[in-house]
C-alpha positions as a Python dict, from the first residue, in 0.01 Angstrom:
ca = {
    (1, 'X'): (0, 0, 0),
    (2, 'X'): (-52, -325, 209),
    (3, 'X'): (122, -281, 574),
    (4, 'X'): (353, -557, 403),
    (5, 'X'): (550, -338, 182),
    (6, 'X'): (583, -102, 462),
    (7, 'X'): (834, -330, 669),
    (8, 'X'): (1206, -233, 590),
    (9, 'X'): (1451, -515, 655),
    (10, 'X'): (1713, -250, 794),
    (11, 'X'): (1979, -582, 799),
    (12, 'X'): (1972, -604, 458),
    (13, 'X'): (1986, -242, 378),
    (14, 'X'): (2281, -190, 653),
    (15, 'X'): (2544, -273, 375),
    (16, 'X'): (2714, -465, 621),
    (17, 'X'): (2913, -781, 517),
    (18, 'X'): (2884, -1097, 725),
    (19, 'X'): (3229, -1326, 720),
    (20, 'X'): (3180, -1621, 885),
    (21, 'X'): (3431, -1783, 929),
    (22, 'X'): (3317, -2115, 1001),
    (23, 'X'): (3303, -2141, 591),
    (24, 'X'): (3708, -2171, 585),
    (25, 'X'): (3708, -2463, 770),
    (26, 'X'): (3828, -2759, 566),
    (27, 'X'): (3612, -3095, 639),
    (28, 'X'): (3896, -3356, 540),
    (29, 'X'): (3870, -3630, 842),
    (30, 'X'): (4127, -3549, 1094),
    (31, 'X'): (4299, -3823, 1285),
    (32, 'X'): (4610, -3784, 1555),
    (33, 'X'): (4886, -4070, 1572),
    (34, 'X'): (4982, -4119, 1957),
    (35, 'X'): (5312, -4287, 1941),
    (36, 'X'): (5332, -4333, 2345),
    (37, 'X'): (5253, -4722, 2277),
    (38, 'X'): (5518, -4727, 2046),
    (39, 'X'): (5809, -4648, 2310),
    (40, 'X'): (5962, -4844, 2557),
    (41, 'X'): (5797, -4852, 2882),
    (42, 'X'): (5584, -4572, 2749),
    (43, 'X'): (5925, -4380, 2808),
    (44, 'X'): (6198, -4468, 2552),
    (45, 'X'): (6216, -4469, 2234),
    (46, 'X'): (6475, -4775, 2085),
    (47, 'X'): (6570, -4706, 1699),
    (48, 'X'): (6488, -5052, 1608),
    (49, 'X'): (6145, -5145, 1803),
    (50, 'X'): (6057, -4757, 1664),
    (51, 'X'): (6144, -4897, 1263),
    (52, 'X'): (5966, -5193, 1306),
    (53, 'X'): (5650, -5009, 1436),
    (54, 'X'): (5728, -4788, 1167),
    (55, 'X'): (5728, -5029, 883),
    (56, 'X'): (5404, -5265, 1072),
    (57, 'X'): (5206, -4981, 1074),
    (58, 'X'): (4905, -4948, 844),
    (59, 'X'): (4961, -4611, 653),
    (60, 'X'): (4659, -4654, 407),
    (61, 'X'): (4405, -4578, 688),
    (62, 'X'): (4529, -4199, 649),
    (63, 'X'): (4455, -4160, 301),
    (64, 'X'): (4342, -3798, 187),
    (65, 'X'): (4338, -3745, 569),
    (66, 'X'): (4524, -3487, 810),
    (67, 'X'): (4703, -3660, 1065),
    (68, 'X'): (4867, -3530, 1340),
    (69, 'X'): (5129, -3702, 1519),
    (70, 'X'): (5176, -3659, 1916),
    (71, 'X'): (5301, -3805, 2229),
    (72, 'X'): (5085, -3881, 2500),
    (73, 'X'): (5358, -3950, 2725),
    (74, 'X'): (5639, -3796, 2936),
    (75, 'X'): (5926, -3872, 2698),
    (76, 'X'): (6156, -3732, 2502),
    (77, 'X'): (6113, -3783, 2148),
    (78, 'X'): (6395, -3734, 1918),
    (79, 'X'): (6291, -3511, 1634),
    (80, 'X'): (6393, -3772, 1404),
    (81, 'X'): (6150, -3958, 1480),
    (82, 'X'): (5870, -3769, 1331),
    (83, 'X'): (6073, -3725, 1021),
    (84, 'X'): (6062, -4121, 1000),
    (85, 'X'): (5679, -4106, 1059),
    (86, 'X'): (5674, -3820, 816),
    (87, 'X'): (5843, -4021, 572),
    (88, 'X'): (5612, -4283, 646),
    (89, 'X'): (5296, -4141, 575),
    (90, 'X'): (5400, -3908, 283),
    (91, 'X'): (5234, -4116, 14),
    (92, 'X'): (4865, -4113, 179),
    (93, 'X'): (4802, -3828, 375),
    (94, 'X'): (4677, -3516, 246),
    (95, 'X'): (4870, -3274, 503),
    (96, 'X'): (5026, -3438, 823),
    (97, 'X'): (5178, -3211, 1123),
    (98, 'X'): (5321, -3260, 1500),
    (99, 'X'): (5090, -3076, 1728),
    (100, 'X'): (4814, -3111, 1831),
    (101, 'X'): (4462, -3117, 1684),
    (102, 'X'): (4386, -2784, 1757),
    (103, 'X'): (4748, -2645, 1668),
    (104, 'X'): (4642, -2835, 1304),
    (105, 'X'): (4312, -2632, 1321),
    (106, 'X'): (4456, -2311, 1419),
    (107, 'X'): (4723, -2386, 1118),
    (108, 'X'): (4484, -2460, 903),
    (109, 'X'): (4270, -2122, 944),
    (110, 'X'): (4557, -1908, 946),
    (111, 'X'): (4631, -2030, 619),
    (112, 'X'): (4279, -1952, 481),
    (113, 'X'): (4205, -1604, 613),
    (114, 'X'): (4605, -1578, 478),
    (115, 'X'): (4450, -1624, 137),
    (116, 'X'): (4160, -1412, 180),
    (117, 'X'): (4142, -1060, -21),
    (118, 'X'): (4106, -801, 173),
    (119, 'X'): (4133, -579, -95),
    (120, 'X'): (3731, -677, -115),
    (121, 'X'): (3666, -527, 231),
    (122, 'X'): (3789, -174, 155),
    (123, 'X'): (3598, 68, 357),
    (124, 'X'): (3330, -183, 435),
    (125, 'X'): (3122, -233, 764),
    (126, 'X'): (3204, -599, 865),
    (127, 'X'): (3054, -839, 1139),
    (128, 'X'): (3256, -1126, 1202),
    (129, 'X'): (2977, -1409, 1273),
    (130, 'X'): (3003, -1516, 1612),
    (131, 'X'): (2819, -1829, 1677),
    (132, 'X'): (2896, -2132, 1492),
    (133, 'X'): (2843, -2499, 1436),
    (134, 'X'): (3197, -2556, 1389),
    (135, 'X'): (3431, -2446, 1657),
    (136, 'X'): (3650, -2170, 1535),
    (137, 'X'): (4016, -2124, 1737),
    (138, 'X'): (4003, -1781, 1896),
    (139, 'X'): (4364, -1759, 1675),
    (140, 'X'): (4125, -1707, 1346),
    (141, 'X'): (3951, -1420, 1508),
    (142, 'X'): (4238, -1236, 1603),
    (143, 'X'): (4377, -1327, 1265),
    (144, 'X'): (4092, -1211, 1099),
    (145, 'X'): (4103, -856, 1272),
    (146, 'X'): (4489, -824, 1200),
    (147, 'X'): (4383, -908, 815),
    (148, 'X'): (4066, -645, 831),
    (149, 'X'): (4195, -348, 1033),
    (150, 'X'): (4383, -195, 760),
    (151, 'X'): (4100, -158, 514),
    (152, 'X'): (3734, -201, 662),
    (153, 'X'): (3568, 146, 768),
    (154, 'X'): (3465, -92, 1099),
    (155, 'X'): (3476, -417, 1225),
    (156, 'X'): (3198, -607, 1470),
    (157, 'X'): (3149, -917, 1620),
    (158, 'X'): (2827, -1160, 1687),
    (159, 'X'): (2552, -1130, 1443),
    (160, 'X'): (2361, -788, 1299),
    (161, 'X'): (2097, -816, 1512),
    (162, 'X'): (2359, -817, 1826),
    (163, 'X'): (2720, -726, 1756),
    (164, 'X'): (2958, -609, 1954),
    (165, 'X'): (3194, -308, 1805),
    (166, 'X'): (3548, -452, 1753),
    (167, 'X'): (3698, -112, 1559),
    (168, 'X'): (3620, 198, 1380),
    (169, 'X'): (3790, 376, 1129),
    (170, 'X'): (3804, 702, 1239),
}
């Protein structure tokens, strides 16, 4: 035997599962929709200068794009208003959504671990991956653990080489 087939890769043979959960993100272009120039004085909102701004406005450029509509500015908005913009944009953008870009992200994961099976985790050793090139909200990871504690036998963070214990069935 060469000293090759000697060296156990005790990662692989852990039987732990890696979720990362950078791999829910959804890459559709995000773009946010500040109406603060669209208000009076950058404070009120008049019906009429509101429609017009409404109707000038160039909805195409959100095509198959998440757009999230905010405010910038001190004012009170009437919630009508975003209906109108919601209206508005219907026919281009995939999903739209008041908030903020990272209430759209958090929104967004919470959906896709929401979909996850965890059925497929039953009694298994998971390490939530830890570093990623995509920032993940804090939300998903807590999300993540709500969705795992019932059925993995234990749940870690970071990578296999350094983890950090999270929970163990006991």
């Amino acid at each position: 035997m060469s000293e090759l087939e000697l060296i156990e890769n005790k990662v692989a043979n852990s039987g732990l599962i890696t979720l990362n959960l950078e791999e829910l993100f959804d890459p559709t272009e995000r773009m946010v929709l500040d109406i603060a120039p669209w208000l009076f004085r950058g404070l009120i909102l008049k019906e009429k200068e509101f429609r017009d701004y409404v109707k000038a406005h160039d909805w195409a450029q959100y095509q198959h794009k998440f757009l999230v509509f905010e405010c910038s500015a001190d004012a009170i908005v009437p919630t009508w208003a975003y209906m109108l913009l919601s209206v508005a944009v219907h026919p281009f953008a995939k999903r739209y959504f008041f908030g903020s870009a990272q209430d759209l992200n958090v929104l967004l994961y919470q959906e896709a671990i929401d979909k996850i099976d965890a059925s497929q985790y039953q009694d298994a050793r998971v390490i939530v991956k830890g570093c990623s090139d995509i920032p993940v909200p804090v939300n998903a990871y807590v999300a993540i653990t709500a969705k795992l504690f019932p059925v993995a036998k234990s749940i870690m963070y970071g990578e296999a080489c350094s983890n950090v214990p999270i929970y163990k069935k006991k």
